[in-house]
Structure formats: structure tokens, C-alpha cells
C-alpha positions as CSV (number, residue, x, y, z in Angstrom):
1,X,39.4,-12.0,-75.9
2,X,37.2,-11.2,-78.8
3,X,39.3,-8.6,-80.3
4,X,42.3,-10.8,-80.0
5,X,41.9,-12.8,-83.8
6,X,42.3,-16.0,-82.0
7,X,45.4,-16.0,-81.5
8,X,45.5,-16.2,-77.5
9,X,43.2,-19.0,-78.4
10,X,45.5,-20.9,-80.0
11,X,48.4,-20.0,-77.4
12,X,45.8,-21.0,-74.7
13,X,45.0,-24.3,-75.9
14,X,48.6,-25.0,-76.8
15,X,49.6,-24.8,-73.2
16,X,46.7,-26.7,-71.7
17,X,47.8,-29.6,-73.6
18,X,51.1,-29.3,-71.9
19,X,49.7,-30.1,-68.5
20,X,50.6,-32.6,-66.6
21,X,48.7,-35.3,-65.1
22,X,48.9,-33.8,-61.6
23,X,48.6,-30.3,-62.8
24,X,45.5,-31.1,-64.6
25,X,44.0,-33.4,-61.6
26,X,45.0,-30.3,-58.6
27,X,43.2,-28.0,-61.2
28,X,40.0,-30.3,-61.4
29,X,40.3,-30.8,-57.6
30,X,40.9,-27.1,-56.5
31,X,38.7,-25.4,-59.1
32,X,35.5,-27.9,-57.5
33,X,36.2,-27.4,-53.9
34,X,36.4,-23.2,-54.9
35,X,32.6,-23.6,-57.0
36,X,31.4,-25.7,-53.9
37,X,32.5,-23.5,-51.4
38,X,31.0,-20.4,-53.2
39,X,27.6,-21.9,-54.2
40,X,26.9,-23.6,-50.7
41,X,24.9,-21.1,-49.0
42,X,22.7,-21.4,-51.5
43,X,22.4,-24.9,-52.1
44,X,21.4,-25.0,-48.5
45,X,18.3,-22.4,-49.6
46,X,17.6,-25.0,-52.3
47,X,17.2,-27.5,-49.9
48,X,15.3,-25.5,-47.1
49,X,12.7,-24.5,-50.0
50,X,12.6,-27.8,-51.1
51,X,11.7,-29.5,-47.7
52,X,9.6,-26.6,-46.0
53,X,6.2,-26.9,-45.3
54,X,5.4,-23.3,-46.0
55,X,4.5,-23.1,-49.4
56,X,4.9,-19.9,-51.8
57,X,7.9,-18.6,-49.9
58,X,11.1,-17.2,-51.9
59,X,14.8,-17.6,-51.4
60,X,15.3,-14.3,-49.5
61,X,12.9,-15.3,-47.0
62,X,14.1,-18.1,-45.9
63,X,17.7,-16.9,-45.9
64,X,16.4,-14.0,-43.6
65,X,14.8,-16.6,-41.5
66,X,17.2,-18.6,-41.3
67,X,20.0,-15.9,-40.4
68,X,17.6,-14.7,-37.6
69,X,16.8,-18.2,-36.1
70,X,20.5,-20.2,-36.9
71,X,22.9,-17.6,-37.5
72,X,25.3,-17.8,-40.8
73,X,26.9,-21.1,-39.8
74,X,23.6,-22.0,-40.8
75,X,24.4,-21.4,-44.1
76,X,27.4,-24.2,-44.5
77,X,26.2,-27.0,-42.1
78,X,27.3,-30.2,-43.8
79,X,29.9,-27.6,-46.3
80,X,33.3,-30.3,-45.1
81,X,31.7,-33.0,-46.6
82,X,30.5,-31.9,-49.4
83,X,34.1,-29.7,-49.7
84,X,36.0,-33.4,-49.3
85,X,33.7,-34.8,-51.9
86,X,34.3,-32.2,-54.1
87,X,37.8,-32.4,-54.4
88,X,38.5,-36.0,-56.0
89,X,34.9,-35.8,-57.9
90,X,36.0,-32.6,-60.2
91,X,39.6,-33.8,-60.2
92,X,38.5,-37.0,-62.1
93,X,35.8,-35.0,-64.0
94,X,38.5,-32.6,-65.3
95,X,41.1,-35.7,-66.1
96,X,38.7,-37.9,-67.8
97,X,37.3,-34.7,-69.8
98,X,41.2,-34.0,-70.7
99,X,42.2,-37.3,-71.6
100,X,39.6,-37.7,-73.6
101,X,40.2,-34.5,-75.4
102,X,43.6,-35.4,-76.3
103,X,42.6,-39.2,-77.0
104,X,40.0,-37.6,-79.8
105,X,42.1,-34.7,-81.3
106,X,45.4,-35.7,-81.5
């Protein structure tokens, strides 16, 4: 990448702009569900720290307590809706963001 000259940039960028529609919307659509699926567990520690009434506790302990009192399907409660939102949300996102890539550098 950086010892390339640019060069793979330019080959890179000139093949992105060759996507399709669909391609660019399934790419949008697959690469959200992917980050959502990834970054849930934690998302759901966010959450638990955020609406505990213990105060001055960190992230690992309230995964370890949640693993000892839930179990790891603790850890994606809720992850299907939030996976089915995903999808059509970062499909747009990445459309709009191309189209209007194209629509201001042509």
C-alpha cells in the first residue's frame, strides 16, 4: 500500500466506479450486518454500564458478570433486529455516499 506509488490507488478507485448499483448496495448491506454482528457484544456492555446502578464498574466486569449470571447468549439478545436493521441502513449509507461521489467528481 504505501510502497506502491499510488498506483493500486488509482486501479482501486477505477474499479469502484465500475460498480453497479446492486453491487454497491449488497456491499453497503453485507459490510453493516458484518460490523454489527462483530461489535454487538460490546454494544450490549455499553448499554449494561450505561443503565447499572453500580457505579465505578469497568467493562470486564460486567462482561464477567454477565457470562456467570446469563451465559454468552447474553451477549447478542436483541442482535436479529439490530442485524435486519443493519442491512438496508449501510446499504443506503454506502449508495448515497457513492452516488454522491460520482455526482461531484465526474
Amino acid at each position: 500500500w504505501w510502497g506502491g506509488g499510488g498506483g493500486a490507488d488509482k486501479a482501486a478507485l477505477a474499479s469502484k466506479d465500475q460498480l453497479s448499483s446492486l453491487e454497491i448496495l449488497l456491499a453497503g448491506g453485507f459490510a453493516g450486518t458484518i460490523g454489527w454482528a462483530v461489535i454487538f457484544p460490546v454494544d450490549v456492555l455499553k448499554s449494561r454500564l450505561q443503565t447499572s446502578k453500580i457505579k465505578n464498574q469497568g467493562m470486564l466486569s460486567v462482561a464477567r458478570r454477565i457470562l456467570a449470571t446469563e451465559g454468552i447468549g447474553a451477549f447478542y439478545l436483541g442482535c436479529s433486529a439490530a442485524l435486519l436493521r443493519a442491512f438496508p441502513a449501510n446499504a443506503g449509507l454506502f449508495f448515497g455516499y457513492e452516488m454522491a461521489q460520482r455526482m461531484l467528481f465526474r
